[in-house]
C-alpha positions in Angstrom: 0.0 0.0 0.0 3.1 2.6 0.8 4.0 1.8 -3.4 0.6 3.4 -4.1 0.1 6.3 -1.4 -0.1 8.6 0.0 -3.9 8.5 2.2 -5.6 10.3 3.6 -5.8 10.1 7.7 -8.7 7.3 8.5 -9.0 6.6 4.6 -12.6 5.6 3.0 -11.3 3.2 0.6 -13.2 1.3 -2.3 -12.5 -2.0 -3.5 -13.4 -3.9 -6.4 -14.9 -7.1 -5.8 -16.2 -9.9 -8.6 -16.6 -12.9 -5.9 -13.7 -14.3 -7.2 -10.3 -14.9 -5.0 -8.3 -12.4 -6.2 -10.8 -9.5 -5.6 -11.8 -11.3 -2.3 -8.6 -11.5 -1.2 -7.6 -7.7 -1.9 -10.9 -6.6 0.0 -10.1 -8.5 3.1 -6.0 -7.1 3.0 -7.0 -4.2 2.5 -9.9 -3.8 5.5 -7.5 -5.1 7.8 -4.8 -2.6 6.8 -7.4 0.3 6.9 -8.8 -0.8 10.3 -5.5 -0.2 11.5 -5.5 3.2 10.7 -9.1 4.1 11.8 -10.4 3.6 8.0 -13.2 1.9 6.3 -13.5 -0.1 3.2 -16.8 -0.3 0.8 -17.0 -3.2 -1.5 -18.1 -2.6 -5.4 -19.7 -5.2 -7.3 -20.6 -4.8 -10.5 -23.8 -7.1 -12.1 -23.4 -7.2 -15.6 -26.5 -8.9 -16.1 -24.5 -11.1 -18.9 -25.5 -14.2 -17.5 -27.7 -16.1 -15.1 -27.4 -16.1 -11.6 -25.4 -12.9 -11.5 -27.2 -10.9 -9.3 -27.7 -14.1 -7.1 -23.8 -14.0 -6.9 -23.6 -9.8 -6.4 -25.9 -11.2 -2.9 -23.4 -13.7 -2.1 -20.4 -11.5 -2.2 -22.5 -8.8 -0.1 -23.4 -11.7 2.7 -19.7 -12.9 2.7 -18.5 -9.1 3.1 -21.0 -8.2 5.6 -20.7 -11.6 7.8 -16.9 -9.7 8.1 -18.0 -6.1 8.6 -17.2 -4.7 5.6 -19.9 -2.1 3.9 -20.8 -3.6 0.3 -22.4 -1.8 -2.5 -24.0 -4.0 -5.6 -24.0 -1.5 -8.7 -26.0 -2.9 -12.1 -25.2 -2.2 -15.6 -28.6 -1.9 -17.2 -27.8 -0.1 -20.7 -28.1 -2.1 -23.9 -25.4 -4.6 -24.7 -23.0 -4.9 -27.8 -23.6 -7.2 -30.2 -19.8 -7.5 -30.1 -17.0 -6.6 -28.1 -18.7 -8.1 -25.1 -16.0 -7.9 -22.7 -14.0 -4.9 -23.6 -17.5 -2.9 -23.1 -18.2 -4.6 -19.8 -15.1 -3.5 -18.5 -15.9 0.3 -19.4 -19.2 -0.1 -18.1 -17.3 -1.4 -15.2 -14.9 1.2 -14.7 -17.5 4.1 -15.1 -20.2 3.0 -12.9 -17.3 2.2 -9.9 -15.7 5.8 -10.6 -19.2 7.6 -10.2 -19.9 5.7 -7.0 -16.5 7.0 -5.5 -17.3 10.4 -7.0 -20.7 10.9 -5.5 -19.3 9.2 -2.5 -16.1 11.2 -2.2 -13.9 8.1 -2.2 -10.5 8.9 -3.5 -9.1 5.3 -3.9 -10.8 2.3 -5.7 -8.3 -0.9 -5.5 -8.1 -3.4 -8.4 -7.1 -7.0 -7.8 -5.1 -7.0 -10.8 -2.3 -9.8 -9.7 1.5 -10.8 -11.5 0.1 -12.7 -13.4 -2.6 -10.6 -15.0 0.3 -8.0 -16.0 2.1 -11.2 -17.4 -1.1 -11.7 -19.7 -1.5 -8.4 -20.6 1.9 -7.9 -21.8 1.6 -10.6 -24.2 -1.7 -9.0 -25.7 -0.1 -5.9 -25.6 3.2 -7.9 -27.8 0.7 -9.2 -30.2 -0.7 -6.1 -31.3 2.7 -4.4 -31.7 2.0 -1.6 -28.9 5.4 0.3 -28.3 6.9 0.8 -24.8 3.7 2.4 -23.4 1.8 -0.6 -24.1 4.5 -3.2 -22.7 4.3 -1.4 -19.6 1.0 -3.1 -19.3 -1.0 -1.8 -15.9 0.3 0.8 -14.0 0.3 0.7 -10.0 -1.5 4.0 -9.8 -3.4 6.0 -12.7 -5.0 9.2 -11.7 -8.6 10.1 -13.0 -11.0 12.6 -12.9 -12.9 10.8 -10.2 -10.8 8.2 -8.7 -7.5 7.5 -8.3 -7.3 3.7 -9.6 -5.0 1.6 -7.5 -3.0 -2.1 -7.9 -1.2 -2.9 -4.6 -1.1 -7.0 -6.1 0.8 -6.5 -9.4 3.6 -8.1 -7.9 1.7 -10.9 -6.2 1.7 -14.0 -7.5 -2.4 -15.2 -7.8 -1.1 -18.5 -5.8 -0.3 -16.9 -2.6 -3.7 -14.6 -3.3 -5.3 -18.2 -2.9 -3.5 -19.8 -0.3 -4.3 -16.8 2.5 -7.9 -16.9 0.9 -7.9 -20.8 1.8 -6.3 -20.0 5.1 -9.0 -18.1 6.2 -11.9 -20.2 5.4 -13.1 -17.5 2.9 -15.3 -18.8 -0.2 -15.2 -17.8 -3.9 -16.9 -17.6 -6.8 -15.4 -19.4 -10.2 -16.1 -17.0 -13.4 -17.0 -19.3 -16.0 -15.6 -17.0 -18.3 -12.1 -17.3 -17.3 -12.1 -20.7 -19.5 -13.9 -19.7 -22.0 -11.8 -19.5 -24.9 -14.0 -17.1 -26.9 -12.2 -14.2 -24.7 -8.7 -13.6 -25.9 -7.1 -13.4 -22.6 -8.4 -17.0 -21.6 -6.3 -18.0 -24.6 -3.1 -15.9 -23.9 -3.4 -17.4 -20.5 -3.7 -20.9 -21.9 -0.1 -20.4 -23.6 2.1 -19.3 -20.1 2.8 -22.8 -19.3 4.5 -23.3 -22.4 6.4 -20.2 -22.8 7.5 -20.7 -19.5 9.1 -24.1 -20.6 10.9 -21.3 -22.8 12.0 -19.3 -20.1 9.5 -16.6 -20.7 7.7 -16.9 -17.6 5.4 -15.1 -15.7 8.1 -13.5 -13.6 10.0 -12.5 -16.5 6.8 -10.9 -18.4 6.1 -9.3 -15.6 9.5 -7.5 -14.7 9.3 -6.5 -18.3 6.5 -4.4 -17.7 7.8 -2.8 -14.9 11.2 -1.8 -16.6 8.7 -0.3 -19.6 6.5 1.3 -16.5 9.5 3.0 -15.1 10.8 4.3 -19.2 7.2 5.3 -19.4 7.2 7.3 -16.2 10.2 9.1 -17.7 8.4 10.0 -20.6 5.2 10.8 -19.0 7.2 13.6 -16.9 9.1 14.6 -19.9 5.9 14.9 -21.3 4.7 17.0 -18.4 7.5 19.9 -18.8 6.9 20.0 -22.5 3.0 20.7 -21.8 3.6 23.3 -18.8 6.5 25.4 -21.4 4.7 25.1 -24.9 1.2 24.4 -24.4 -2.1 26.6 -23.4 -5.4 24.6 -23.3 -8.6 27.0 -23.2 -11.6 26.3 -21.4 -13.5 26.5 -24.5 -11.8 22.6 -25.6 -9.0 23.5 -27.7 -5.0 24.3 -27.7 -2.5 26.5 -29.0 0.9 25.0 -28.9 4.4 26.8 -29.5 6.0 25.2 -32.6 9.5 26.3 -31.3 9.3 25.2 -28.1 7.6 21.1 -29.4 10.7 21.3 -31.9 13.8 21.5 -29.2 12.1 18.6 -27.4 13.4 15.0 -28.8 10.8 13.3 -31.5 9.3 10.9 -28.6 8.7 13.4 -26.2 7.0 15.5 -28.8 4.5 13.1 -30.3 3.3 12.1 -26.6 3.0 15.9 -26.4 1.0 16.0 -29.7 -1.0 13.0 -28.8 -1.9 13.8 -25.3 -3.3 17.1 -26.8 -5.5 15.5 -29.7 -7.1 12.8 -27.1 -8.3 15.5 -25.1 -9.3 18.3 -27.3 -10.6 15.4 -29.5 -12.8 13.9 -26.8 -11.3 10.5 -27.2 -10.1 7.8 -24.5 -6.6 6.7 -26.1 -4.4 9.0 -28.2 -3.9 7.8 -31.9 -1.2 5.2 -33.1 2.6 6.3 -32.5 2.8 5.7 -36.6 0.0 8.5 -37.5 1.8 10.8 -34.6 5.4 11.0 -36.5 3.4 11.6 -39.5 1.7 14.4 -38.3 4.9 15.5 -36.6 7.0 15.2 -39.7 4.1 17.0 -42.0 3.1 19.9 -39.7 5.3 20.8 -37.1 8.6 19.8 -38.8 7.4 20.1 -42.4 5.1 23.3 -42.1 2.3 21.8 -43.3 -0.6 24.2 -43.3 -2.9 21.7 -41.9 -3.7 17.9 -41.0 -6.5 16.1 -39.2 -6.0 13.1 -36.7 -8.0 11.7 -33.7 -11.5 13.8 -34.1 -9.2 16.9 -34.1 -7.8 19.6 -37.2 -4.5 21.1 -36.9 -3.9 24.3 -38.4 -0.5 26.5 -38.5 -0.2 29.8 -37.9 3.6 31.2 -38.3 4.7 29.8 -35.3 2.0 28.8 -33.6 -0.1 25.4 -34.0 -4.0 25.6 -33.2 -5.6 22.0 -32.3 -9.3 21.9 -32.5 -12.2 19.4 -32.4 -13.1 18.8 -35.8 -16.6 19.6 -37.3 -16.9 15.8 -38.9 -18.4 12.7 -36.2 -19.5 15.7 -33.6 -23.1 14.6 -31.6 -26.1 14.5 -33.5 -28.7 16.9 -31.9 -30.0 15.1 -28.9 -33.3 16.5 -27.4 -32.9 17.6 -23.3 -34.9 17.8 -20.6 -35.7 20.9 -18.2 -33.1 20.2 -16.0 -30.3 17.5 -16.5 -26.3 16.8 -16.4 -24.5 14.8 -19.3 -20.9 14.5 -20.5 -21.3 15.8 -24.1 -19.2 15.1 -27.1 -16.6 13.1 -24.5 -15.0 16.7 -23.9 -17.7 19.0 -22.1 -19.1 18.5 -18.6 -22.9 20.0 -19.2 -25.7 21.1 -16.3 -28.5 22.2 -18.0 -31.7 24.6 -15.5 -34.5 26.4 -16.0 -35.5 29.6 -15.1 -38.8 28.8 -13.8 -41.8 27.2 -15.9 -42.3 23.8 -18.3 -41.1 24.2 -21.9 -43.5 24.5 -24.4 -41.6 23.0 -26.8 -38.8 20.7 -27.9 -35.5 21.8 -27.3 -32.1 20.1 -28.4 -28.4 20.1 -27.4 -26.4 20.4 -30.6 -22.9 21.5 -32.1 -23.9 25.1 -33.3 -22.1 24.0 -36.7 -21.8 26.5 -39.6 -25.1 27.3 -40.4 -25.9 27.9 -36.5 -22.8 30.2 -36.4 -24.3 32.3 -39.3 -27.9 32.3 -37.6 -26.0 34.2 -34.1 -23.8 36.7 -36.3 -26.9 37.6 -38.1 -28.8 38.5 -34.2 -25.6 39.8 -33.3 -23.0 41.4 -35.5 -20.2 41.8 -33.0 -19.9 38.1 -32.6 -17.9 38.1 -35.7 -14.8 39.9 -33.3 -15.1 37.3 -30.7 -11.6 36.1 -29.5 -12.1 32.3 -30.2 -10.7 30.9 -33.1 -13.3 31.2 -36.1 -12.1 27.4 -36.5 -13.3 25.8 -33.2 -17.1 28.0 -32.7 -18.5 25.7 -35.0 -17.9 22.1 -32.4 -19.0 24.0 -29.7 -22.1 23.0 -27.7 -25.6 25.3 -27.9 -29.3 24.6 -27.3 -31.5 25.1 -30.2 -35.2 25.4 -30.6 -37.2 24.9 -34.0 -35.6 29.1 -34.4 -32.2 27.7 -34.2 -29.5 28.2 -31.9 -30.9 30.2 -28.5 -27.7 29.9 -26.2 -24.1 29.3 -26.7 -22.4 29.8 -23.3 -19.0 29.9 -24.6 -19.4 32.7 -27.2 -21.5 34.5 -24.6 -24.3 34.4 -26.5 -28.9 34.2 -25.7 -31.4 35.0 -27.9 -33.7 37.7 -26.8 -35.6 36.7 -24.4 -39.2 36.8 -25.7 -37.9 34.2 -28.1 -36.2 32.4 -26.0 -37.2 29.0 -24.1 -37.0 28.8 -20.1 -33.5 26.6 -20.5 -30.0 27.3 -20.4 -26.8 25.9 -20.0 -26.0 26.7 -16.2 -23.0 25.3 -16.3 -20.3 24.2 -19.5 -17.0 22.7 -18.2 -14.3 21.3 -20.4 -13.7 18.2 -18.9 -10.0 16.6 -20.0 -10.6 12.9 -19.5 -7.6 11.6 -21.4 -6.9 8.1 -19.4 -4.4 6.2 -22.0 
């Protein structure tokens, strides 16, 4: 636990529990290290509603937990499933529904049972698909989000001894059936360990690998970090100006993390693009002085010596009708609280890009809008209500209809939100 401090004094800690050893085994360590320091522990379980008896099992795990003091907290994932990609989307529905519990909850640690051996497996996936060193550094210990801190106090604990103090204790599990199914691509990459280690490329070995690419990526990341603070200014508003001479002195690496850091946020996207499509756009626009390029959702434009990075007008959010009062995350980039100023609406109201022809319907209700400091290039991705009249409030260009025109509804609150987890 010191590896992935610091706590808080009497910490309120989360824990992801399946049922399963592992995650059993994590949630009991870590209650007995929090009692010790006047903390608490709440179990998450996550029913996926994939197969039968699931929720049956999310009951179990809270009986165990609560037979042993522990708080527990069953959370449900009730959205429409994939018809492919099963796993992968379970996992962010997962992830998401966890990190909103500790937000509303104002936890600031939710533990992962991730073990030596699951960073073994993950390397190998990560070596099949040709990632670079980010990838082979697999899972980090610690990875700070914008409502959790996501911990892994087991990477270096081999899942044996996870089982033996579970065993020791008298503690039951649950077996996931779909850790043999060999549909899943990590059942399979774990069904080739024991023969690669016959090879010497054992668990131990794939494992140490990943923490030797961890620490290169740590240097990096922190490279990264001074290269962003000296040559990079991110508005409010979702998009970035960045110095050309100062991303030029920095070595080729440092500056495509830079570039891809910047296009995953400002481009509302989870990862950042492919390190191949990065040393093309370096090489084209900031070393080349290419007028302009598009990558990850975002346009890149040059101006002398300056680079502008913007969301790009093509995939934005179809027009999505809103109620009188509600939060979303819009567009993967805006935070968005939507009130009313007293009254029902009377009629339908949308939150939509303002686009081009929206921009031309507020510079023809207000002329002066046309000397407004943001970029021409990014008004058009930015977020408005509209009404069957068009666009009736832009928060970011400052702009409302006049009021007799203009539905009981507004955007109380527009925050750029720079989830960018990689």
């Amino acid at each position: 636990m010191a590896a992935v401090g610091p706590f808080e004094r009497r910490p309120h800690l989360a824990v992801a529990v399946s049922g399963g050893a592992d995650s059993l085994a994590l949630c009991l360590l870590t209650d007995a290290w929090a009692r010790e320091r006047d903390g608490r522990v709440t179990a998450l379980t996550v029913d996926h509603g994939l197969r039968p008896g699931s929720a049956q099992e999310s009951a179990l795990v809270k009986t165990w937990l609560s037979e042993r003091g522990i708080d527990h907290v069953g959370l449900t994932w009730t959205e429409d499933k994939p018809g492919s990609g099963i796993q992968a989307a379970a996992r962010r529905a997962r992830y998401r529904l966890m990190a909103d519990w500790c937000r509303e909850a104002g936890v600031l640690h939710l533990l992962l049972g991730h073990h030596r051996r699951d960073q073994a497996e993950t390397v190998l996936m990560r070596m099949a698909r040709g990632s670079g060193p980010d990838g082979l550094a697999a899972m980090a210990p610690v990875v700070e989000t914008v409502s959790v801190r996501l911990l892994r106090p087991l990477l270096d604990m081999a899942p044996e001894r996870l089982r033996a103090f579970i065993k020791a204790i008298g503690q039951p599990w649950i077996e996931d059936p779909s850790n043999t199914d060999s549909r899943f691509a990590r059942t399979r990459v774990r069904a080739t360990l024991p023969g690669l280690a016959a090879t010497g490329v054992t668990t131990e070995a794939l494992a140490d690998q990943a923490q030797r690419m961890g620490e290169a990526r740590s240097r990096l990341d922190e490279a990264e970090a001074v290269l962003m603070a000296r040559g990079c200014r991110l508005h409010p508003a979702g998009f970035a100006w960045l110095d050309v001479s100062t991303i030029t002195a920095a070595p080729k690496d440092v500056q495509a993390r830079v570039l891809g850091r910047l296009l995953g946020l400002v481009g509302g996207r989870q990862y950042r693009p492919s390190g191949d499509k990065l040393a093309r756009v370096v090489r084209e626009v900031v070393d080349g002085g290419a007028a302009a390029a598009t990558l990850g959702g975002c346009a890149l434009h040059r101006y002398g010596g300056a680079l502008l990075v913007y969301r790009e007008s093509r995939g934005l959010p179809s027009p999505q009708p809103v109620s009188a009062s509600a939060s979303l995350f819009w567009d993967g980039r805006f935070a968005i609280r939507l009130a009313t100023e007293g009254g029902d609406l009377n009629e339908p109201v949308w939150l939509a890009p303002i686009g081009a022809a929206g921009w031309r319907e507020m510079v023809q209700d207000r002329p002066e809008l046309r000397r407004h400091p943001l970029p021409s290039r990014a008004r058009p991705t930015l977020p408005s209500l509209k009404d069957s009249n068009g666009v009736f409030n832009a928060p970011h260009l400052c702009y409302r209809r006049e009021q007799d025109q203009t539905p009981k509804i507004t955007i109380k609150r527009v925050i750029f939100r720079r989830v960018c987890l990689f």
